[in-house]
NUVEX-547218 format. One line per 3 residues: number of its first residue (from 1); for each residue y, z negated, x negated of N, C-alpha, C. Coordinates in steps of 0.02 Angstrom, whole numbers, plus 32768, in hexadecimal, padded with zeros to 4 digits. Example, Ala and Ser with C-alpha at 12.3 -4.5 7.8 and 13.67 -1.06 7.14 Angstrom:
REM NUVEX-547218
1> 7EE4/7E7A/7D6C/7F1F/7E7A/7D99/7F5B/7E7A/7D6C  7F90/7E9E/7D7E/7FCB/7E9B/7D54/8002/7E76/7D7B .
//
This chain:
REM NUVEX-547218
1> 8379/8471/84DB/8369/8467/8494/831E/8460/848B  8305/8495/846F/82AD/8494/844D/82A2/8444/843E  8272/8427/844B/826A/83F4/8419/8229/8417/83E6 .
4> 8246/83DA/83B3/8204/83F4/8371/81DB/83E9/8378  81AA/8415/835C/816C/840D/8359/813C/83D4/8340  8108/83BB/835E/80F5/838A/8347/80CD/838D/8308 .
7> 80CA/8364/82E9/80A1/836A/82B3/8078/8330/828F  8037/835F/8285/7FF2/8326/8266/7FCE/8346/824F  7FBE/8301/8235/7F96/8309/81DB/7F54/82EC/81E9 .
10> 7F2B/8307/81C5/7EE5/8310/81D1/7ED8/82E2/818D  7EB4/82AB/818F/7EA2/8287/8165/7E6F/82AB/8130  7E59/8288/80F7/7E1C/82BF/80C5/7DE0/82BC/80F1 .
13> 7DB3/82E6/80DF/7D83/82FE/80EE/7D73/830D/8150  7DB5/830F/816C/7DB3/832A/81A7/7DA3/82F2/81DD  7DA8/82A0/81CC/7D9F/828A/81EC/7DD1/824F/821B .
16> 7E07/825C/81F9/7E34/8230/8219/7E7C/8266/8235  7EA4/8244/8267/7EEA/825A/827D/7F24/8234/8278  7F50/825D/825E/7F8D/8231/825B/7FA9/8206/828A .
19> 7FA9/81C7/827B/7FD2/8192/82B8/8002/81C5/82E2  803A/81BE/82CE/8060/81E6/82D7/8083/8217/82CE  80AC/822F/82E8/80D8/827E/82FA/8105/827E/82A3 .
22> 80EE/82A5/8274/8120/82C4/8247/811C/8291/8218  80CC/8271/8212/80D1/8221/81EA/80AF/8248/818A  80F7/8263/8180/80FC/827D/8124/812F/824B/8115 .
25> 811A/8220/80E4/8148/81F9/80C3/8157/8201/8077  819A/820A/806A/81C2/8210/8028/8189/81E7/7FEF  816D/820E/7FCA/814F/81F0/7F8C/814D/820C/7F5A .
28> 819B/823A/7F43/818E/8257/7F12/81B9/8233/7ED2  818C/8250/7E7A/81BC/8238/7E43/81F7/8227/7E2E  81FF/81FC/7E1D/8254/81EB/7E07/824B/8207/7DCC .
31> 828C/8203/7DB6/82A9/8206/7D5D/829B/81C6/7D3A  8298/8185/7D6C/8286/8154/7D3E/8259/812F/7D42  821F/8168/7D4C/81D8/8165/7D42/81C4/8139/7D6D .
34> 81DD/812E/7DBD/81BB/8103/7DDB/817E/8119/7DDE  816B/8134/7DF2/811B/814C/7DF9/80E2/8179/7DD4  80FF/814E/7D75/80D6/8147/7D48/80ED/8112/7D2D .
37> 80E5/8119/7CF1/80D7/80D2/7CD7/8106/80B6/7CB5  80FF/806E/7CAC/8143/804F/7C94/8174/8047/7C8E  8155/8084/7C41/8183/808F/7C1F/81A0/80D1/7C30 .
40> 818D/8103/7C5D/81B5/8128/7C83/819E/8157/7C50  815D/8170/7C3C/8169/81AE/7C17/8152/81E3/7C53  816C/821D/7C50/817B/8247/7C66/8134/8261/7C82 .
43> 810A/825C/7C50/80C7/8285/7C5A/8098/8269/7C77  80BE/822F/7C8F/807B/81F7/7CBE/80A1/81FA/7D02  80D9/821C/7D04/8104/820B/7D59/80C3/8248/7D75 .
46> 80C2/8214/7DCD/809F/8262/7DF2/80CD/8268/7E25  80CE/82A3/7E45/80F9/82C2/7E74/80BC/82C7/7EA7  80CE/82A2/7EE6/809E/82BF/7F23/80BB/82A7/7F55 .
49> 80BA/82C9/7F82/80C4/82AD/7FD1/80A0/8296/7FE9  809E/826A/800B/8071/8231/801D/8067/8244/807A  8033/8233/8090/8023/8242/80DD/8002/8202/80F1 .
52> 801D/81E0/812E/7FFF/81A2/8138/7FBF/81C6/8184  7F8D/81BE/8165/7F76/81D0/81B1/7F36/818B/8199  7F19/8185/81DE/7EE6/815C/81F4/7E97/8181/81EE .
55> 7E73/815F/81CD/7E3C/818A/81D1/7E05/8170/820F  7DE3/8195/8216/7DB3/817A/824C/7D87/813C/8236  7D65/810B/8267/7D48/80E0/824E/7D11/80FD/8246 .
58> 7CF7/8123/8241/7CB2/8127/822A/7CB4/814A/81FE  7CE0/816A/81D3/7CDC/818A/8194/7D22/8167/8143  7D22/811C/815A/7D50/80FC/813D/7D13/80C8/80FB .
61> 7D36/80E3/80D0/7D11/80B4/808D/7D2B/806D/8081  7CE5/803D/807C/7CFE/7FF8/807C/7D30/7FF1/8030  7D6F/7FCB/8049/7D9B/7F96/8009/7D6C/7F7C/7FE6 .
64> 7D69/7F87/7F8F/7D3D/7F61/7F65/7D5B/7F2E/7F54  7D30/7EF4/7F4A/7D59/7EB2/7F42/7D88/7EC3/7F13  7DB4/7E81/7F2B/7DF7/7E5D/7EFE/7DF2/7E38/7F0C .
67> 7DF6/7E00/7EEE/7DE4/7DB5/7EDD/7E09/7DA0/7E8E  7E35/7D60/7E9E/7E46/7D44/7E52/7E89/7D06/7E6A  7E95/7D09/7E41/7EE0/7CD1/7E29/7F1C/7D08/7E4A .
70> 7F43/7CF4/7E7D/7F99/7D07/7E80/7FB6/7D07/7E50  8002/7D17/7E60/801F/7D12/7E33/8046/7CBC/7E27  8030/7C98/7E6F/8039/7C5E/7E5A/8014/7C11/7E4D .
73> 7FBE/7C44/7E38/7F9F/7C26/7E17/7F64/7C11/7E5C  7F6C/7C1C/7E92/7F4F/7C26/7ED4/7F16/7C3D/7EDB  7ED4/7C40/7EEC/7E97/7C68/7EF5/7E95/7C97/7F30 .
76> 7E98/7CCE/7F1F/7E9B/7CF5/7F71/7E5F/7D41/7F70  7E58/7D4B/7FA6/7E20/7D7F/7F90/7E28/7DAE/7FDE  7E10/7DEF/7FC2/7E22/7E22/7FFE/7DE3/7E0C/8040 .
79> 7DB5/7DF9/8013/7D7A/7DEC/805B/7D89/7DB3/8079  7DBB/7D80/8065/7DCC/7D46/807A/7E07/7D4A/80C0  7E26/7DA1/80AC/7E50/7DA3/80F4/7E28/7DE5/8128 .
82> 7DCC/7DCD/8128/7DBF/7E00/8153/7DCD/7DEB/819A  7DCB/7E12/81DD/7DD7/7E0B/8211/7E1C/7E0A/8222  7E41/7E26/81E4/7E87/7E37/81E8/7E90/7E6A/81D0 .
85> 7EC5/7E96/81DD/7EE1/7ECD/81E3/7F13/7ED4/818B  7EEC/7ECE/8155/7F16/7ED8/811B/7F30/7EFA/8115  7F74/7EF5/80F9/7FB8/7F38/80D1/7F9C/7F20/808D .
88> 7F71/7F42/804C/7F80/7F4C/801F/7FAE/7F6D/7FF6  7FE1/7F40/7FEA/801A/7F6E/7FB6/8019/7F70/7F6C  800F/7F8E/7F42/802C/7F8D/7EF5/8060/7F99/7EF3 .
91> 8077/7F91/7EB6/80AD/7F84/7EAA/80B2/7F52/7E5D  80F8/7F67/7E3F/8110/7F4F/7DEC/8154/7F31/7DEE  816A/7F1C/7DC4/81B8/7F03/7DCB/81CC/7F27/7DAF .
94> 81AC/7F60/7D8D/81CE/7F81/7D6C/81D8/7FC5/7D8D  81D4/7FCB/7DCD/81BC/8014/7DF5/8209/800C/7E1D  8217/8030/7E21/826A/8035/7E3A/8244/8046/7E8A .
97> 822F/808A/7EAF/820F/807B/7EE3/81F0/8036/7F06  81DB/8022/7EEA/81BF/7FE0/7EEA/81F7/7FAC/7F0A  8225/7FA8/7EE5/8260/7F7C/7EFB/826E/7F91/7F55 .
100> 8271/7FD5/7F38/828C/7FF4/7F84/8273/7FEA/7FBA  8239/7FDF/7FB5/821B/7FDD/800E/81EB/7F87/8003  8209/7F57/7FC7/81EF/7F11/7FCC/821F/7EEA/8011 .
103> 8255/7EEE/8015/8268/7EC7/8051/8248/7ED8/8083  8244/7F25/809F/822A/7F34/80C5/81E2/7F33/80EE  81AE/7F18/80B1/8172/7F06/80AD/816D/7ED3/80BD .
106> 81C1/7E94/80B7/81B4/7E46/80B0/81AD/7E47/8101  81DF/7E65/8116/81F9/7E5F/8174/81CF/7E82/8190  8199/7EA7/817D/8171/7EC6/81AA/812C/7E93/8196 .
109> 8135/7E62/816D/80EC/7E4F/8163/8110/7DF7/81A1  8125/7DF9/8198/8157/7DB4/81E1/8156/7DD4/8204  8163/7E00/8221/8160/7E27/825A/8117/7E32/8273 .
112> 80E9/7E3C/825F/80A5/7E53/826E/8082/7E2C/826F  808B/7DEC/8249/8044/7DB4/8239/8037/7D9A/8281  8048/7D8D/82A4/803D/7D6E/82FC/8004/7DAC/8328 .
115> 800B/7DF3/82EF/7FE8/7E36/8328/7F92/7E30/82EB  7F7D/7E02/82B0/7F64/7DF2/828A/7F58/7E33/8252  7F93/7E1A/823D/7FA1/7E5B/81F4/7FB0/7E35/81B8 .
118> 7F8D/7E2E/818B/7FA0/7E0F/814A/7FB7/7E47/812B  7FD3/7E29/80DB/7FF3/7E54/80AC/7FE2/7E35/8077  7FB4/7E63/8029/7FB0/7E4C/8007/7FCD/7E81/7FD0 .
121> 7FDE/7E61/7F86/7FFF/7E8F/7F6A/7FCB/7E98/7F21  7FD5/7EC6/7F10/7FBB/7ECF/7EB6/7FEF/7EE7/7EA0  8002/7EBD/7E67/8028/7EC7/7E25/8017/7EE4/7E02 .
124> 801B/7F15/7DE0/800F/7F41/7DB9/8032/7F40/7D7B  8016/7F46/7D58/802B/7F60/7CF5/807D/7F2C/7CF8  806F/7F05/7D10/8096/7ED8/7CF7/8077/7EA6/7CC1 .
127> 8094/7E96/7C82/807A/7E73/7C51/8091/7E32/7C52  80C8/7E41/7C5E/80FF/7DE7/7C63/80E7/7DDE/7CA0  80BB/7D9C/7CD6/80BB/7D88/7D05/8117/7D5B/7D1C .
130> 813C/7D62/7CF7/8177/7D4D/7CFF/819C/7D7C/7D19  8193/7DB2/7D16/81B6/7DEC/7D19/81B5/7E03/7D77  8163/7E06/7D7C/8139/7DFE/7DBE/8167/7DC7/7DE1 .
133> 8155/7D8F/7DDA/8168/7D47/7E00/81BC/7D60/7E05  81E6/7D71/7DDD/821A/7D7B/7DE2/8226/7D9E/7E1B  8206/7DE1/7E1D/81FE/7E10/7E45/8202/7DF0/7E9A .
136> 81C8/7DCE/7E8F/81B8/7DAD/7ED1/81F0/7D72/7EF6  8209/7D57/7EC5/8241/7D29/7ED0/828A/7D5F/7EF0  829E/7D7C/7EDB/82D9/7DBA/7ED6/82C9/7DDA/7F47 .
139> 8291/7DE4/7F4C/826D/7E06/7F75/8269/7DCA/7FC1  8261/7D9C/7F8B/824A/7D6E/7FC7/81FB/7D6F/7FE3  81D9/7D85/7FB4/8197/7DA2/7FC6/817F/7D64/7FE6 .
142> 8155/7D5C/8023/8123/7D23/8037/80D8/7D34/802A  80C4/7D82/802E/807C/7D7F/8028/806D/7D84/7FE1  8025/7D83/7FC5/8013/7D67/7F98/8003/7D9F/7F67 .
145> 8014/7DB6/7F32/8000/7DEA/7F0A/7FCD/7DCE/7ECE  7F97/7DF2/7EC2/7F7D/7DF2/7E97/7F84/7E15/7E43  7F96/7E05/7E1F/7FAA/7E10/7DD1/7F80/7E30/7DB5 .
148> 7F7A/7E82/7DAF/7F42/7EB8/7D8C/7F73/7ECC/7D4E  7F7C/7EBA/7D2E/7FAE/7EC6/7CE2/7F89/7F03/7CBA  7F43/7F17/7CD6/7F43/7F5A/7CAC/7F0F/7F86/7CD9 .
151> 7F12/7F87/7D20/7F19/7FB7/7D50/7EBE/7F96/7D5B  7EA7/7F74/7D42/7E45/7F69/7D48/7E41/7F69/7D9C  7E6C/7F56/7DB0/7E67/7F46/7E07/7E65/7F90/7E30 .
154> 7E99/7FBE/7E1C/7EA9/7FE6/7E37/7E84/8013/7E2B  7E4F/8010/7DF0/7E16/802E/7DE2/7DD9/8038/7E0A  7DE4/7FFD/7E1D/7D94/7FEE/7E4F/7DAE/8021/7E8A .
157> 7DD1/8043/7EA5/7DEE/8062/7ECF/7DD2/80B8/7ED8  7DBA/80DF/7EE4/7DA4/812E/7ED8/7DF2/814C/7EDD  7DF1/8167/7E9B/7E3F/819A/7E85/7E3D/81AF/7EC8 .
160> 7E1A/81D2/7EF0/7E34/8205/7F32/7E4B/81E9/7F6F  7E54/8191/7F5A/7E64/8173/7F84/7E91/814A/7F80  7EAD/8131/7F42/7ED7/8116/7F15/7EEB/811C/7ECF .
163> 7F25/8150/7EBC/7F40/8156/7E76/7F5C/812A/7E60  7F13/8116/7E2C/7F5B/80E4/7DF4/7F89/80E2/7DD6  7F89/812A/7DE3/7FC1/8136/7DA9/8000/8148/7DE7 .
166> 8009/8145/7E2A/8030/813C/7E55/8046/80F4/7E77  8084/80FE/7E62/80AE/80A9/7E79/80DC/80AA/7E86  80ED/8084/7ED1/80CE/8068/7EF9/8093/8094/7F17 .
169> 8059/8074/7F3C/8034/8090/7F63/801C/804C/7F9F  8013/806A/7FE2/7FFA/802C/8017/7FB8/805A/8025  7F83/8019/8032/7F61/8024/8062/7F60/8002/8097 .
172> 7F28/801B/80DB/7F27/7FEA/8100/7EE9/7FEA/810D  7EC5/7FB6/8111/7E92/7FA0/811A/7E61/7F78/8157  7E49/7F9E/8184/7E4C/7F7E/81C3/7E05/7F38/81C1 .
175> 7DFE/7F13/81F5/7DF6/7EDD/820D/7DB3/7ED0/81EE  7D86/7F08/81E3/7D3D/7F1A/81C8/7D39/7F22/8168  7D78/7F13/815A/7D73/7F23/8110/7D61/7F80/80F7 .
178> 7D82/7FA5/812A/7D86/7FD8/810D/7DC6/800A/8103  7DC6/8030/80E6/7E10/805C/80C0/7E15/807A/810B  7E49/8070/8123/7E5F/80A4/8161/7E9A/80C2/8152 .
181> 7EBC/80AB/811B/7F06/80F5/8101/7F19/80D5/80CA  7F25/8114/80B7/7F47/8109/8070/7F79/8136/807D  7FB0/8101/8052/7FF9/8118/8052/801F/8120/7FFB .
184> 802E/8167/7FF0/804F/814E/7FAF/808B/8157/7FA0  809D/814A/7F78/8101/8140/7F89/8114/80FD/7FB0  814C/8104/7FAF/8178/80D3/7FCB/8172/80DB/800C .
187> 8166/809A/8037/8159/80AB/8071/818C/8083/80AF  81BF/8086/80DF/81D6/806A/80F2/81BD/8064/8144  81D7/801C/8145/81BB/7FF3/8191/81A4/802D/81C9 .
190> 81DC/804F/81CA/81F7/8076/8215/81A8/809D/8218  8179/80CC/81C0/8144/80DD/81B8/80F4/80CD/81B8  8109/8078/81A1/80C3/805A/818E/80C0/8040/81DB .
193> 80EE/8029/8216/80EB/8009/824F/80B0/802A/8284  80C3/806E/8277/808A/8095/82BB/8049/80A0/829F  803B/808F/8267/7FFF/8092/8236/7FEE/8053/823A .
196> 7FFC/8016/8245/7FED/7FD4/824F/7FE2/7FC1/827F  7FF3/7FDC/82B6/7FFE/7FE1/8301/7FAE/7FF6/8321  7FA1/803F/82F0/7F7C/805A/8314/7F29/8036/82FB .
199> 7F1C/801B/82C1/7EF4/8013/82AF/7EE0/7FCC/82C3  7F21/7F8F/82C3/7F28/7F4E/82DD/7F02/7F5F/8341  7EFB/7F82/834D/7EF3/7F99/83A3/7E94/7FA7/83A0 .
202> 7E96/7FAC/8369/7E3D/7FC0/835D/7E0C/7F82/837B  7DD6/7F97/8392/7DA1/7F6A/8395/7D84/7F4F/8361  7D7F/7F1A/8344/7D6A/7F03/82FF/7D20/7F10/82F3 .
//
């Protein structure tokens, strides 16, 4: 029996390689507008396939701050977990994707914190912080999301590196405070693991 061919993805501008073998992850539009807005109109959903690859460290753009209040009133800030290996996730309560790969995010962020991997979250275009907190309760969420109710956070971000108008999206952010992958779509453990793996192994 042939085995398949391997396959990798070449990060933007030619400088990074895919963690691993065949690492395309499911990130395309629903019908109920997970990955536009809200209110699910049609003309804000985007359709894309998402590619998790690692970029090289020397051509990786620093995370612009985030800094503010949790959602449970907590002070937390992205430069506050440097020398750790961040999973930035967004994410809405109102994003059906979102739901889908939150357990999965909870057990891989317990699973990893001992290899020093935090997880922080942004809330997005959520207006009711009840709605959010709900979210997080339902989930069991432990790490700490920050509350962007009209995307200003996800702004500070360069579009070619993060769509706001795509939800869910992860990044990961290695030990130096810089973007080493972006992930969009829904992303599950078995995917974000060899991408956490490989960057958690880096020299800081």
């Amino acid at each position: 029996m042939r085995r398949p061919a391997r396959r990798y993805v070449l990060a933007p501008a030619g400088a990074g390689l895919a963690v691993a073998a065949g690492l395309v992850l499911a990130g395309l539009a629903t019908d109920d507008g997970g990955y536009g807005a809200p209110d699910g109109r049609a003309g804000t959903a985007v359709a894309a396939a998402a590619r998790a690859t690692v970029t090289d460290p020397g051509s990786r753009p620093d995370a612009p701050a985030l800094d503010g209040d949790d959602l449970d009133g907590h002070a937390v800030s992205l430069a506050g977990l440097r020398g750790h290996v961040v999973v930035l996730n967004i994410w809405g309560s109102w994003c059906g994707p979102c739901r889908t790969e939150a357990d999965g995010l909870e057990r891989l962020s317990r699973q990893t914190r001992s290899e020093g991997v935090r997880f922080l979250g942004i809330n997005t275009r959520d207006r009711d912080p009840a709605a959010a907190r709900s979210f997080v309760r339902a989930h069991s969420l432990s790490f700490p999301s920050l509350p962007d109710p009209t995307g200003e956070l996800l702004l500070r971000f360069p579009p070619a590196l993060l769509n706001p108008q795509a939800v869910p999206a992860t990044l990961v952010i290695d030990r130096r405070g810089r973007v080493a992958a972006s992930i969009g779509g829904a992303v599950t453990e078995e995917q974000l693991r060899p991408v956490l793996a490989h960057v958690a192994q880096e020299e800081s």
